[in-house]
C-alpha positions as CSV (number, residue, x, y, z in Angstrom):
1,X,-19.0,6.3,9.2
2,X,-15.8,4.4,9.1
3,X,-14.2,3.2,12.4
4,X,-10.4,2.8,13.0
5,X,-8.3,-0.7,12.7
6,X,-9.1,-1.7,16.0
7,X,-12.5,-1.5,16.3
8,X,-13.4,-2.7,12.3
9,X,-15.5,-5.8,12.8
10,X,-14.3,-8.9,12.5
11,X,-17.3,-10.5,12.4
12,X,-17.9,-10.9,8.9
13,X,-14.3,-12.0,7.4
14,X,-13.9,-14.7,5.3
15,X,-11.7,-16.3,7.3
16,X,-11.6,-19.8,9.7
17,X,-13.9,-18.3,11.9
18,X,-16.0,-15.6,10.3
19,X,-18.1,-14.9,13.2
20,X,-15.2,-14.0,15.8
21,X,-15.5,-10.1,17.0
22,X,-14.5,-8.3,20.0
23,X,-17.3,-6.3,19.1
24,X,-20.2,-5.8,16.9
25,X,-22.1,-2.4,15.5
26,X,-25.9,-2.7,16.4
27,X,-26.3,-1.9,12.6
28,X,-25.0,-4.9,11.1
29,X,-25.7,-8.9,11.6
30,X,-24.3,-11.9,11.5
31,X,-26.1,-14.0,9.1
32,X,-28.0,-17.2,9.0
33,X,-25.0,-19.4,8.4
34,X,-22.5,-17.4,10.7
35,X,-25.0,-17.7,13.5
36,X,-25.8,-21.0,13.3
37,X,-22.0,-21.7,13.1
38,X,-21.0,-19.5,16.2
39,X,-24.3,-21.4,18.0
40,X,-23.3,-24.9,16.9
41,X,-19.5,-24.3,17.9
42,X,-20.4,-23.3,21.3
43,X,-23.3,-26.3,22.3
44,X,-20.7,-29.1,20.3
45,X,-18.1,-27.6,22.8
46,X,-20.7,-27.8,26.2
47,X,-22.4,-30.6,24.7
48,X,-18.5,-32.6,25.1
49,X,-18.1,-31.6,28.8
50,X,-21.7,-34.0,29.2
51,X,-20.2,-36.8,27.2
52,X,-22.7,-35.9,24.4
53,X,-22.6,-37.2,20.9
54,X,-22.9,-34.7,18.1
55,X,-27.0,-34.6,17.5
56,X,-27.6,-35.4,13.3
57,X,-27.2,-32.6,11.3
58,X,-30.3,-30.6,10.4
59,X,-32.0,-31.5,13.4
60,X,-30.6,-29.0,16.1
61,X,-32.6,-25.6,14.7
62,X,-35.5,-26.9,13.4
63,X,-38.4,-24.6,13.8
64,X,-40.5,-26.8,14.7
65,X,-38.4,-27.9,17.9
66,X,-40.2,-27.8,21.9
67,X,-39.3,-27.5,25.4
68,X,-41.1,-27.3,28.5
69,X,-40.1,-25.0,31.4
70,X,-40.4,-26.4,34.9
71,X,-41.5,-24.1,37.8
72,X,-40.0,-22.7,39.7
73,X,-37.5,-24.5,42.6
74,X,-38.7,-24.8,46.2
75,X,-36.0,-24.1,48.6
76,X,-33.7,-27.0,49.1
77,X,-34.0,-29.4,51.9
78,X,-31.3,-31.0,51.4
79,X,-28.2,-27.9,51.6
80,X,-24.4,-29.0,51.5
81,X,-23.4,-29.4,55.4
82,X,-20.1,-27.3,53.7
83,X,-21.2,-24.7,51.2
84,X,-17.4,-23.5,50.2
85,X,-16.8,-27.1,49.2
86,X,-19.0,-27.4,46.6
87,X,-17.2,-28.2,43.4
88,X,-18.5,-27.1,40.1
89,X,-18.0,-30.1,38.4
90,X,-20.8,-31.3,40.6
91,X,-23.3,-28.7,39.4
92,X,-25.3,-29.5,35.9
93,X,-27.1,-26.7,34.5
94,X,-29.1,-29.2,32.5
95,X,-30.6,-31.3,36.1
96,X,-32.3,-28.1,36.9
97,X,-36.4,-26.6,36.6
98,X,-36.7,-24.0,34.1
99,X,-38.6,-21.4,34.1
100,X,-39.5,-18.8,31.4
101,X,-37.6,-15.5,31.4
102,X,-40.7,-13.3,32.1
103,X,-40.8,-15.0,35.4
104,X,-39.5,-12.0,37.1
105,X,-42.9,-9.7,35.6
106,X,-44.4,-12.0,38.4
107,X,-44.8,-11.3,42.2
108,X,-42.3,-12.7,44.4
109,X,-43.4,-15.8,46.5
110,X,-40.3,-16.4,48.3
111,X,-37.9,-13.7,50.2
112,X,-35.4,-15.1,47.9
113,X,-32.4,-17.0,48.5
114,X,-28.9,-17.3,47.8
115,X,-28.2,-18.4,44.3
116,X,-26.7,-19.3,40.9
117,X,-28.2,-18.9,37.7
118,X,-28.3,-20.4,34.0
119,X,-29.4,-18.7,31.5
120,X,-29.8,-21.0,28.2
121,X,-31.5,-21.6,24.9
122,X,-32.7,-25.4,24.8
123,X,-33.8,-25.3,21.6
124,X,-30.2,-25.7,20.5
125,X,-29.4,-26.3,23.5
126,X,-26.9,-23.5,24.6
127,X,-26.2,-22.5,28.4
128,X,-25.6,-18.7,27.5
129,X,-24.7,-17.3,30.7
130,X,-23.6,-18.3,34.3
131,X,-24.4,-15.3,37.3
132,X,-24.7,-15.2,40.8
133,X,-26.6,-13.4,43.4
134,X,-27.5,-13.4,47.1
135,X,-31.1,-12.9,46.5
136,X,-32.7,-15.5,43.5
137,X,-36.3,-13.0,43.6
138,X,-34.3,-9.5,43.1
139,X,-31.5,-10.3,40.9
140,X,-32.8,-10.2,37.5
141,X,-35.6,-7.6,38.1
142,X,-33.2,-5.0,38.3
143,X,-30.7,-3.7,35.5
144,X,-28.8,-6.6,33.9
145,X,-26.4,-6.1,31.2
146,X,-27.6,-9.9,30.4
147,X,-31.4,-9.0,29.9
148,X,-29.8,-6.4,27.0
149,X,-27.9,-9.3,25.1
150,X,-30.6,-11.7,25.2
151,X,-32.4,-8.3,23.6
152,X,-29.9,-8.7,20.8
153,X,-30.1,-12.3,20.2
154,X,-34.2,-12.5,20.1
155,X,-33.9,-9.7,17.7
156,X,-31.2,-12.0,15.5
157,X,-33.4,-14.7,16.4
158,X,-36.7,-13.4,15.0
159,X,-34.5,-11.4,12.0
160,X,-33.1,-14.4,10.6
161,X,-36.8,-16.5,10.8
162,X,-35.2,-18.7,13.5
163,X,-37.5,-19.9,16.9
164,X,-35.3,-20.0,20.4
165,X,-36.0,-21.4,23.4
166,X,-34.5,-19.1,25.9
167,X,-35.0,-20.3,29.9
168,X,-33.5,-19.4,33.3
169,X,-33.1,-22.1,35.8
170,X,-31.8,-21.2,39.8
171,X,-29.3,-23.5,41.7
172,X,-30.5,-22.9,45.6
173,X,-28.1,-24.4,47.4
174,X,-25.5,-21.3,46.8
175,X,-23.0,-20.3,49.7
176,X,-24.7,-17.3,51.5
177,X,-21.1,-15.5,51.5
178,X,-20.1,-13.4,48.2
179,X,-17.0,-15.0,47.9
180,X,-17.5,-18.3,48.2
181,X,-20.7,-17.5,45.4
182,X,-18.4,-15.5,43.4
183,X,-15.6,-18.8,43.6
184,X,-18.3,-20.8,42.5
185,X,-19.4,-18.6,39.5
186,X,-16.0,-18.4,38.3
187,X,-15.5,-22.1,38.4
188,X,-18.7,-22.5,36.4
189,X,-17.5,-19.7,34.0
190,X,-14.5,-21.8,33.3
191,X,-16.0,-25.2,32.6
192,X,-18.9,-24.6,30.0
193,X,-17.6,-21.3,28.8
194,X,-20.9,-19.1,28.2
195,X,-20.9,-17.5,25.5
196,X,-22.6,-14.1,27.7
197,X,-20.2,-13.5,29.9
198,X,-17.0,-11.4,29.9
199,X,-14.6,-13.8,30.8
200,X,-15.4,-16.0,27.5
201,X,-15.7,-13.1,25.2
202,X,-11.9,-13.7,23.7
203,X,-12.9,-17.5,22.8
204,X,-16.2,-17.1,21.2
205,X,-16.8,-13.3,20.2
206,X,-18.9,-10.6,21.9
207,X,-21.5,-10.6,19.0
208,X,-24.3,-9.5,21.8
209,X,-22.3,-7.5,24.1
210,X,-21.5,-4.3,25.1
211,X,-20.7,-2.0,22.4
């Protein structure tokens, strides 16, 4: 079925950047090289906000790769005396506990808390996506447009012979107000440019979004 001008993937274009869509038909795939490409584009840029060096070529999606996954956070003793103050260039996804994404199959041990969350893959490493919630145990065990691209990219993942290394991590010390979480977020969103959410599909592509 052919689709009109607008909506023709982009994805697989010989062009600069062959892996750059606005969307991206459930029926076709980017392959090895153009997802390794759109992966390595987005970690070199994140990777430069740390003061990283480039790792050697080769080594950065080699099957063989490991991480370990912390547990899960206690609850903060030590909470900023001024929550709307916090800046995000204070925050570094990378500090944080990880825990495996099947977490939330578990029973809840805390009432939960006010949060952000990172969403990453550290085999490459890649922070993926940036959310917030007022409630770290209830968030992602309801719906989650999030839980359905991370679907999509185990699927490329495991299509294309490829391991990942895909982790959540929770930042407790979140304002308890929306707004203040939601300036936060944004602020977040801005600096490491996650690849997951909507505010950064125009840079990097929307190869696991919504269709």
């Amino acid at each position: 079925m052919s689709e009109s001008p607008d909506r023709q993937l982009r994805l697989f274009e010989a062009k600069a950047q062959p892996y750059k869509t606005l969307r991206s038909p459930l029926s076709l795939e980017m392959t090895r090289a153009q997802f390794l490409a759109w992966q390595t584009d987005i970690a070199g840029f994140q990777r430069s906000l740390r003061g990283e060096a480039k790792p050697v070529q080769g080594s950065l999606f080699e099957p063989g790769a490991s991480y370990s996954v912390g547990k899960p956070s206690e609850v903060p003793q030590d909470k900023p005396a001024n929550p709307k103050a916090i800046d995000p260039e204070a925050i570094d996804p990378w500090n944080l506990a990880f825990q495996s994404m099947s977490f939330w199959r578990t029973p809840a041990t805390t009432r939960g808390y006010p949060c952000l969350y990172f969403v990453v893959d550290r085999f490459v490493p890649l922070l993926l996506y940036v959310g917030e919630s007022n409630n770290s145990e209830r968030r992602w065990r309801g719906e989650h447009d999030c839980k359905r691209y991370l679907d999509r990219y185990y699927a490329l993942n495991y299509n294309l012979g490829l391991e990942h290394g895909v982790a959540i991590a929770f930042w407790l010390h979140a304002p308890k107000g929306r707004k203040a979480r939601q300036d936060l977020e944004q602020g977040l969103i801005q600096k490491w440019k996650p690849p997951f959410n909507r505010e950064c599909w125009s840079r990097w592509g929307q190869p696991f979004g919504k269709d």
